[in-house]
C-alpha positions in Angstrom: 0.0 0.0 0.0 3.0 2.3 1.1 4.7 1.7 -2.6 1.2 2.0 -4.1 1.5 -1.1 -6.1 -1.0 -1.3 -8.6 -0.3 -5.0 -9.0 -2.8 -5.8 -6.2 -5.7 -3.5 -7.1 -8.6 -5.8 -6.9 -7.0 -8.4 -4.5 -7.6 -6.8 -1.3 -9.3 -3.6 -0.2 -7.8 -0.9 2.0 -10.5 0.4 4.7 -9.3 3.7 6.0 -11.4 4.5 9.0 -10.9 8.0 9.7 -11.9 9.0 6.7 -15.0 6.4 6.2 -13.7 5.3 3.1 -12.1 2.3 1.7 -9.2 2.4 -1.1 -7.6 0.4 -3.6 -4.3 -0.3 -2.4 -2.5 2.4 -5.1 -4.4 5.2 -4.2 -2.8 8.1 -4.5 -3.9 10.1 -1.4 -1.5 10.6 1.2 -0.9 7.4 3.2 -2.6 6.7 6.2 -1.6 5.8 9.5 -1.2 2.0 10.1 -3.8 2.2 13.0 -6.3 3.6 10.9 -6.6 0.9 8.4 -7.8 -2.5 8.2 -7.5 -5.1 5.1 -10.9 -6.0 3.5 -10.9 -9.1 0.9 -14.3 -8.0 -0.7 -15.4 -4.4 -1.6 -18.9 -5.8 0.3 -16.8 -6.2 3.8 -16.0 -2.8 3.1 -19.7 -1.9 3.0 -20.3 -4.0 5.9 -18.0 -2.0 8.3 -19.7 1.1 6.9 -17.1 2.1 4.8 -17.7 3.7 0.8 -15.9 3.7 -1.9 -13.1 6.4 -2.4 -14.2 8.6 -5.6 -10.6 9.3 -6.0 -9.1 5.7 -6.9 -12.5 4.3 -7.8 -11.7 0.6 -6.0 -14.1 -1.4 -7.8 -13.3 0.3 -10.9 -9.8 -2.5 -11.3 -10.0 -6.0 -12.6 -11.3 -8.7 -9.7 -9.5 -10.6 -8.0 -7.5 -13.8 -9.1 -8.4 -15.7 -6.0 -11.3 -16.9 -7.4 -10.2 -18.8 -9.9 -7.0 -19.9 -8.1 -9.3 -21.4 -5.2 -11.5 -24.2 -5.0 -13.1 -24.1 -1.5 -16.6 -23.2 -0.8 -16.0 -19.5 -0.4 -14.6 -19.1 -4.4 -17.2 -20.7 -5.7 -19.3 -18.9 -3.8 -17.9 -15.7 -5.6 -17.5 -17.0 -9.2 -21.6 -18.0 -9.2 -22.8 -14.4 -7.4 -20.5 -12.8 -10.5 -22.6 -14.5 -12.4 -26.1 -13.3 -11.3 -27.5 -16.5 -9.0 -28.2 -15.0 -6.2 -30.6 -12.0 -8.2 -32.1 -15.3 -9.9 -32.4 -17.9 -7.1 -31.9 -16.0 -4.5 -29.4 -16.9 -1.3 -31.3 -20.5 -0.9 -31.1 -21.3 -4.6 -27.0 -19.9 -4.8 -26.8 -22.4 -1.1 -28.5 -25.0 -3.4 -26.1 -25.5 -6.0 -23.4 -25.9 -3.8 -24.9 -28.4 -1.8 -25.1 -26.5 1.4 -28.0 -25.1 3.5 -28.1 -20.8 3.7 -27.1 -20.9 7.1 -24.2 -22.7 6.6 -23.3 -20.6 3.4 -23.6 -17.4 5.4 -21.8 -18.5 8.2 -18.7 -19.8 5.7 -18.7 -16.6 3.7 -18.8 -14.2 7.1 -16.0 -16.4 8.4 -14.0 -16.3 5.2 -14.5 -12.9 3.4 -16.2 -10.4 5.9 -20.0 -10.9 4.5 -22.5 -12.8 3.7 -24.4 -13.8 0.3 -26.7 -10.9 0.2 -23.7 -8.3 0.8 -21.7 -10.1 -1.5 -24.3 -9.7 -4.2 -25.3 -6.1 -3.2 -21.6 -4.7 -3.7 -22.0 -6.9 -7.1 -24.7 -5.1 -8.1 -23.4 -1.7 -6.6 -20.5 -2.5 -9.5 -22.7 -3.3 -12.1 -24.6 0.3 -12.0 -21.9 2.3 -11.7 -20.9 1.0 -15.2 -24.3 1.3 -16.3 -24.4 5.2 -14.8 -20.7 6.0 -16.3 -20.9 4.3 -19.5 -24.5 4.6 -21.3 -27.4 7.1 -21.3 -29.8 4.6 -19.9 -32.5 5.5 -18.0 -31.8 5.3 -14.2 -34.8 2.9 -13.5 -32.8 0.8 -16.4 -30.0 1.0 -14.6 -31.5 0.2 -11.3 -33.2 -3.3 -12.8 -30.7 -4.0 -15.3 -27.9 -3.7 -12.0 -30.1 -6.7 -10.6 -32.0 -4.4 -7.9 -35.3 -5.5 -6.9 -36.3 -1.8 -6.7 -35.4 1.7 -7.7 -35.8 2.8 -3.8 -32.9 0.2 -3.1 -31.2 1.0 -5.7 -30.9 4.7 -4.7 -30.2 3.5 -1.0 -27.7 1.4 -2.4 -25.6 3.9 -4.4 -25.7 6.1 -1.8 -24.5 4.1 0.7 -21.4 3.0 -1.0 -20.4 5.6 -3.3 -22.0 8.6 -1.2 -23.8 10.1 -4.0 -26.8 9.9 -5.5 -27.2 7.6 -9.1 -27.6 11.0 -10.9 -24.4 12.4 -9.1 -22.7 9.5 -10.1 -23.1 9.8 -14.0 -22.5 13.4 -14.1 -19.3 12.5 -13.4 -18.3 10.9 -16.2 -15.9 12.4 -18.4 -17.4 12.1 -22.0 -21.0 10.8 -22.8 -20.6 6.9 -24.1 -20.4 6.1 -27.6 -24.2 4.3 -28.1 -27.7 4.4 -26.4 -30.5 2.3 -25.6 -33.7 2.4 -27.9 -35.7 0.8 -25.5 -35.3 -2.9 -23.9 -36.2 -5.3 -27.2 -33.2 -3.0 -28.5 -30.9 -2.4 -25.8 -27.1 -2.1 -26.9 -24.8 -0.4 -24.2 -20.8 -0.1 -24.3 -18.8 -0.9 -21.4 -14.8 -1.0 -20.8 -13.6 -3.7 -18.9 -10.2 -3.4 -17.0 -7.4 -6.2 -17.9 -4.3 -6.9 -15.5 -1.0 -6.0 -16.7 0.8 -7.4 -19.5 -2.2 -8.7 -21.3 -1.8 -11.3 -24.2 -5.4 -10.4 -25.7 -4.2 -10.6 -29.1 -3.4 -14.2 -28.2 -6.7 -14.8 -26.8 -8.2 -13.7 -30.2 -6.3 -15.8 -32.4 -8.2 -18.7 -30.2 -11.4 -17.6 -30.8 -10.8 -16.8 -34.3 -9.2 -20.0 -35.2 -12.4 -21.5 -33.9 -14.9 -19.5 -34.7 -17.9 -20.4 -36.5 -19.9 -18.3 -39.0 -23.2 -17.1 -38.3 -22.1 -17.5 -34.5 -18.6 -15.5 -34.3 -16.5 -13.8 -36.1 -13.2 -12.4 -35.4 -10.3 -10.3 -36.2 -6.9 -9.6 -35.2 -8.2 -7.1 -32.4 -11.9 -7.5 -32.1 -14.7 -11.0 -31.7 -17.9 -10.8 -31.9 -20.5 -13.8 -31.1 -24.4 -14.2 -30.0 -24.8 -16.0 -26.4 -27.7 -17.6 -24.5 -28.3 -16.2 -21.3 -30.3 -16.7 -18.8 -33.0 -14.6 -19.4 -32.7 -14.7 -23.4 -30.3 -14.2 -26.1 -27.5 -11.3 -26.8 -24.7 -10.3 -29.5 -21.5 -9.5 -28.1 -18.5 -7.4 -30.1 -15.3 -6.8 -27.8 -12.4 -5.0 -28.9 -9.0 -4.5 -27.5 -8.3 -1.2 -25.9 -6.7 0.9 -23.6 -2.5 0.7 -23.3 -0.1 -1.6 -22.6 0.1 0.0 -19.3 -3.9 -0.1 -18.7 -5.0 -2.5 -21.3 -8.8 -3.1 -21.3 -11.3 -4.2 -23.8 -14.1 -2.0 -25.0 -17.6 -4.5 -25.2 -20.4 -3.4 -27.5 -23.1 -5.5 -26.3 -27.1 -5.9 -27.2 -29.5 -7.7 -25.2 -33.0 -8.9 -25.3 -33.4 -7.8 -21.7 -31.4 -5.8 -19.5 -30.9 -8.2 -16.2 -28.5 -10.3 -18.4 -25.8 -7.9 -18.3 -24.3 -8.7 -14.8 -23.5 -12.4 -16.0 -22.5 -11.6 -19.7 -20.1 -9.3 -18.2 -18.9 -11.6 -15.8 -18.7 -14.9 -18.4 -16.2 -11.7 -20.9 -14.3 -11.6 -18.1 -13.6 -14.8 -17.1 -13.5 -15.7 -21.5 -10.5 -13.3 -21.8 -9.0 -14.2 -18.3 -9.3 -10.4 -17.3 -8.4 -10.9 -13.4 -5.3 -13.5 -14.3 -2.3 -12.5 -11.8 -0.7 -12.3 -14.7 3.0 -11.2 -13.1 3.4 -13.1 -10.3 2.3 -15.8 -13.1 5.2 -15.1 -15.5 7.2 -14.4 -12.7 7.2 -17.9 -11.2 7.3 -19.8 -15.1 10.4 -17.4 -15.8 12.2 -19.5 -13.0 12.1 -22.6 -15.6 14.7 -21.8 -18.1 13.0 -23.6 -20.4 10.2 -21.3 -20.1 11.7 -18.6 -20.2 12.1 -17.3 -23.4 8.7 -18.1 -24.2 7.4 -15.8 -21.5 9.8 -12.9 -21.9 8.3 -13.4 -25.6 4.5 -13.4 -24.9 4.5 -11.7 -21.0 0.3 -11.8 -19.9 -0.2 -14.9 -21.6 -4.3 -16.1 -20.6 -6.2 -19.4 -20.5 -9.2 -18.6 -22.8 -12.5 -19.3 -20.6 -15.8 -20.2 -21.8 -18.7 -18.1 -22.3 -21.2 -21.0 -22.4 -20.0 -24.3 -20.4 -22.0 -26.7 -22.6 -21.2 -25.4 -25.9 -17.4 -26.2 -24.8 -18.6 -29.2 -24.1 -19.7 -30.0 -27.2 -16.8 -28.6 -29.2 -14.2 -30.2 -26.9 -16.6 -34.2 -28.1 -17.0 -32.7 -31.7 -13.4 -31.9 -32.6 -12.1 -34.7 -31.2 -9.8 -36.6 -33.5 -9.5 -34.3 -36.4 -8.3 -30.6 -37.3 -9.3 -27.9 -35.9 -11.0 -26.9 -39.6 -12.5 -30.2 -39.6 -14.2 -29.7 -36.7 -15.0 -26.0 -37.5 -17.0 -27.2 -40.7 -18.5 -29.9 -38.5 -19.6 -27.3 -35.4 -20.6 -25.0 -38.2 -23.0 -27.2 -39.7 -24.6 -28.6 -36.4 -25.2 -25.2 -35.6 -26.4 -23.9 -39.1 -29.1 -27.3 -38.8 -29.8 -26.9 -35.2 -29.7 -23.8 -34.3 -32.3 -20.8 -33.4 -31.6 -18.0 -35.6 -31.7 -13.4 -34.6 -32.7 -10.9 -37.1 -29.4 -9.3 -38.2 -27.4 -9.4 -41.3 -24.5 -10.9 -40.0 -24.7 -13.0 -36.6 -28.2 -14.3 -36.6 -27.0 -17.9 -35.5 -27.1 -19.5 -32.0 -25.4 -22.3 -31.1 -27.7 -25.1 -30.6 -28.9 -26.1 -26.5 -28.2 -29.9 -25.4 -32.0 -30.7 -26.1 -31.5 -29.2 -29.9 -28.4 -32.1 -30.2 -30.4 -34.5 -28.6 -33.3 -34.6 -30.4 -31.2 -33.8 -33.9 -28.2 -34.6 -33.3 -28.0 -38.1 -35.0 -29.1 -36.3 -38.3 -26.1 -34.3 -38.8 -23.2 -35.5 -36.8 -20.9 -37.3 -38.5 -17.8 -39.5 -37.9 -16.8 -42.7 -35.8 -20.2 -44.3 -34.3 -18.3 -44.3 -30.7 -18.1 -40.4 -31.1 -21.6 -39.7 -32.1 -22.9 -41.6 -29.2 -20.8 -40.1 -26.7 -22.0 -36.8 -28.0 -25.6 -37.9 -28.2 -25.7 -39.4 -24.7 -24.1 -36.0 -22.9 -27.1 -34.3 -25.2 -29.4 -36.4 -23.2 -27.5 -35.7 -20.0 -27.7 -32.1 -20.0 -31.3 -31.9 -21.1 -32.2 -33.8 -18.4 -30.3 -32.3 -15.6 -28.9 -35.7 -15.0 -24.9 -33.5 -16.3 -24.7 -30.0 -15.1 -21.6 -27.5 -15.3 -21.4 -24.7 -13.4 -18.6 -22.3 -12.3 -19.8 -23.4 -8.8 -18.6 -26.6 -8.9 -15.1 -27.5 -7.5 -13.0 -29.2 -10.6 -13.2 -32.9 -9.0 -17.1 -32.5 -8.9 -17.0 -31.7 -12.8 -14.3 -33.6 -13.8 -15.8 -36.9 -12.1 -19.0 -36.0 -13.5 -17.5 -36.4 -17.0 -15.2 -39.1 -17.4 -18.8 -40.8 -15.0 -20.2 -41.0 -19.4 -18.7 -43.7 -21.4 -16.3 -41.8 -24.1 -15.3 -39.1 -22.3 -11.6 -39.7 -20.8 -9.4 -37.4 -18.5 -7.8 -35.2 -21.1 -11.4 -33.7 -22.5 -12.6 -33.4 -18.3 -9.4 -31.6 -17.7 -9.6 -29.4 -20.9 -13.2 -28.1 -19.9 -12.3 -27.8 -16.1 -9.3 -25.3 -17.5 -11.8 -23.3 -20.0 -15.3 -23.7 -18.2 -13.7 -23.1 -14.4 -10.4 -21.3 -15.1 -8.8 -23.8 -13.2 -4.8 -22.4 -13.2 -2.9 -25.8 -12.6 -3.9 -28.5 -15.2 -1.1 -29.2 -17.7 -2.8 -32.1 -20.0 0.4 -34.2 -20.5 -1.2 -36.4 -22.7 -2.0 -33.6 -25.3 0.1 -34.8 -28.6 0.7 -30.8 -29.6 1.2 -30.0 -25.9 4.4 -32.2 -25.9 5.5 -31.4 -30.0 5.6 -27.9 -28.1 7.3 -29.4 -25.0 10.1 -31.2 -27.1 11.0 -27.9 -28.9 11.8 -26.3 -26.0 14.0 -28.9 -24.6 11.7 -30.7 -22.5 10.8 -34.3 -22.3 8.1 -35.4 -24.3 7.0 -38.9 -22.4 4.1 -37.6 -20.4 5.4 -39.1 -17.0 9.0 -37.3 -17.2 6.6 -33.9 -18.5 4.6 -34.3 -16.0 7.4 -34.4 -13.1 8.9 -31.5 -14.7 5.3 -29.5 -14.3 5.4 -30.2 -11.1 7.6 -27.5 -10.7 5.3 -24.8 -12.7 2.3 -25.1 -9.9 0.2 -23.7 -9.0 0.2 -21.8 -12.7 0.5 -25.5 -15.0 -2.2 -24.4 -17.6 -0.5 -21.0 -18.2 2.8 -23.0 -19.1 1.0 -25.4 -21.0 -0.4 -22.6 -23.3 3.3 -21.4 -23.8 3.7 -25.3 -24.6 0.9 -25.3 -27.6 2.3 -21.9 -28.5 5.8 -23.5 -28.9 3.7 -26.5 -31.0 3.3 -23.6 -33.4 -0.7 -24.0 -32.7 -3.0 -21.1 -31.8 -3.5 -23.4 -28.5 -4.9 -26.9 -27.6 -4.6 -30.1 -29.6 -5.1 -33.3 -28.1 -4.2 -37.0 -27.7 -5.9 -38.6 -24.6 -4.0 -42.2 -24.5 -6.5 -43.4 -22.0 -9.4 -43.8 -24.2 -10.3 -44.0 -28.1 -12.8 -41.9 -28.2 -11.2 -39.6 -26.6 -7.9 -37.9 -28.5 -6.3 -36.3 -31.4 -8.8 -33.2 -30.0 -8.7 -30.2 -32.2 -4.8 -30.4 -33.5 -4.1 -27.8 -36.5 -2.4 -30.4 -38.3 -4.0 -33.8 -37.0 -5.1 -36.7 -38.8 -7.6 -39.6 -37.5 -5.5 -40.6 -34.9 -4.8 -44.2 -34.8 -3.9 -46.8 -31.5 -2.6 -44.9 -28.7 0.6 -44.6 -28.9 
């Protein structure tokens, strides 16, 4: 806090007592006594001991923390599903329901581990989620108030007051320039929001993913913008999101239209955790620099991300689809289950969404193609998911999902771990099986047999999934091919250059 390093902006909060206001720990106004101030993990513990935000440093204003993703307990979960809107949904008993614990219990765990409970966590969420709104379109302020997840304007108000100690209209005059679109009314809603990225940020890297993958009529891509349509939970969106800002503050500028406006809070949430906003991305490069054969590749591409997943079942699907062919094969193959399958929006360009487990299910077996095994696999996960018999959810702890997975005949440990790492942004899987994984390993002087590679990644915890992107990078592929030796049906996933693979082995 003394050095005001802006490295941990978003990790921890700085409550300053004497002043009634709490910080982000580079905040530029004259240090504070060390009696004065206590250490808050959540901006809503903050609230909780009466504290607002500074409107100097704007603390919630910085990417979130990394913690979530890094941790697996009760209390991260906790966090990652209240990003994501459940408790304005389901409320605190249906956020205590999918993660198998009663409210009480929930409450008392969250108190105990970050300073408030469910509610509070979800009020500062929604505190968040207005500011945007108030700063960065010209929606109406009863918009704002619902679309921000509020149950009324009243609380709303009380709300924004409370932790920003203005009123909502006090708040947007603030701003510094008007925003760049407007809403024309809810059926027509489009609003433009900047999201903030930790330093260095590899989002060019995290494009040429998407755009390797991405399917016509459902993305498109360029060297500094993607666009896509998404299913959310209460109906369907485009998405356009562009890089922006500097190297020193990158961020990424999101053009978004929705059907209704409560969906904003978890489309925002599901960007971020898609471009891996909140990775600690130098203590990250810091710790895979130690590894000298790493470190080349890191001093090339500092910030490197994980890609996440904007909708858990559609990686799913992709992860089953693309398995043992290229990664244009199974483009042309996604692109045509979604062309058959899928609902179509009114628009000109992307009108196509990709299609829900029941779509596959019911018409699935009419367009797939490939090995019988395959099909089946994909058909019987279809099933799964439409019948709530296979859920994925960033609630669940990567054990839970994974052994929920490889649970179906077909599906093997290299596709569970792949959509762990994308679906939960688990930070420590390194998928030694992965046939471009260890092409990439062997070129930088690593050994290639997956037991000697993975003793070697030992090392590179608790960051193994950021050094196996710098491994596909080294393959010379945009990221992740695969060869799961455990199982058939289960390998030669999305390689650039792959064949029909053959016998493990």
């Amino acid at each position: 806090m003394c050095s005001r390093d802006t490295r941990f902006d978003g990790q921890f909060i700085t409550g300053v007592h004497t002043t009634g206001v709490y910080c982000r720990p580079s905040c530029p106004a004259t240090t504070p006594k060390p009696g004065n101030v206590t250490f808050y993990l959540t901006a809503a513990a903050a609230h909780e001991a009466g504290l607002r935000a500074c409107k100097r440093c704007l603390p919630d204003a910085v990417p979130g923390s990394p913690a979530w993703n890094m941790r697996d307990d009760l209390a991260a979960r906790s966090m990652r599903l209240i990003s994501d809107g459940v408790v304005e949904r389901d409320g605190v008993p249906g956020l205590a329901a999918r993660l198998g614990y009663t409210p009480r219990h929930l409450t008392r765990v969250l108190v105990a581990e970050l300073g408030a409970g469910p509610l509070a966590l979800a009020r500062a969420h929604r505190a968040q989620t207005a500011r945007l709104l108030l700063l960065g379109t010209d929606l109406p302020i009863t918009d704002v108030a619902f679309a921000a997840g509020f149950g009324s304007v009243r609380q709303f108000n009380d709300t924004v007051v409370a932790v920003y100690e203005r009123t909502p209209s006090q708040v947007r005059s603030s701003r510094r320039s008007a925003p760049e679109t407007t809403s024309s009314g809810i059926a027509e809603t489009r609003i433009t929001l900047q999201l903030p990225a930790r330093t260095p940020f590899d989002g060019a890297g995290v494009l040429r993913f998407l755009g390797t993958r991405a399917l016509p009529g459902v993305e498109t891509a360029t060297d500094t913008s993607y666009a896509r349509t998404v299913r959310l939970p209460h109906g369907t969106g485009v998405v356009e999101v562009t890089l922006s800002g500097t190297d020193a503050a990158p961020a990424l500028t999101c053009s978004i239209r929705l059907a209704h406006l409560t969906d904003l809070a978890p489309l925002v949430s599901r960007i971020r955790r898609l471009f891996d906003l909140d990775a600690d991305a130098q203590a990250i490069d810091r710790h895979l620099a130690t590894d000298p054969a790493l470190a080349f590749s890191v001093a090339q591409t500092p910030g490197i991300r994980v890609p996440g997943s904007i909708d858990a079942e559609e990686s799913l699907f992709r992860a089953l689809i693309g398995q043992q062919i290229s990664v244009a094969a199974a483009r042309t193959a996604l692109t045509r289950l979604a062309d058959a399958l899928g609902d179509r929006l009114p628009g000109p360009e992307l009108q196509l969404l990709f299609p829900t487990p029941a779509q596959i299910a019911a018409g699935g077996l009419a367009v797939l193609r490939g090995p019988r095994a395959r099909i089946e696999t994909i058909l019987r996960v279809a099933q799964a998911l439409a019948a709530g018999d296979l859920a994925l959810s960033p609630g669940q702890t990567r054990a839970e999902l994974e052994g929920s997975l490889m649970a179906l005949p077909g599906i093997g440990p290299w596709t569970a771990g792949y959509v762990a790492m994308r679906v939960l942004g688990s930070p420590d899987i390194l998928l030694t099986s992965d046939l471009a994984l260890r092409q990439g390993a062997g070129r930088l002087g690593l050994a290639v047999e997956p037991r000697t590679l993975a003793a070697r990644g030992a090392g590179w915890a608790p960051w193994r999934s950021y050094a196996g992107m710098h491994l596909w990078r080294a393959a010379g592929a945009p990221v992740a091919a695969a060869w799961d030796s455990s199982k058939q049906t289960d390998r030669g996933l999305e390689h650039p250059t792959a064949k029909p693979a053959g016998r493990a082995g």
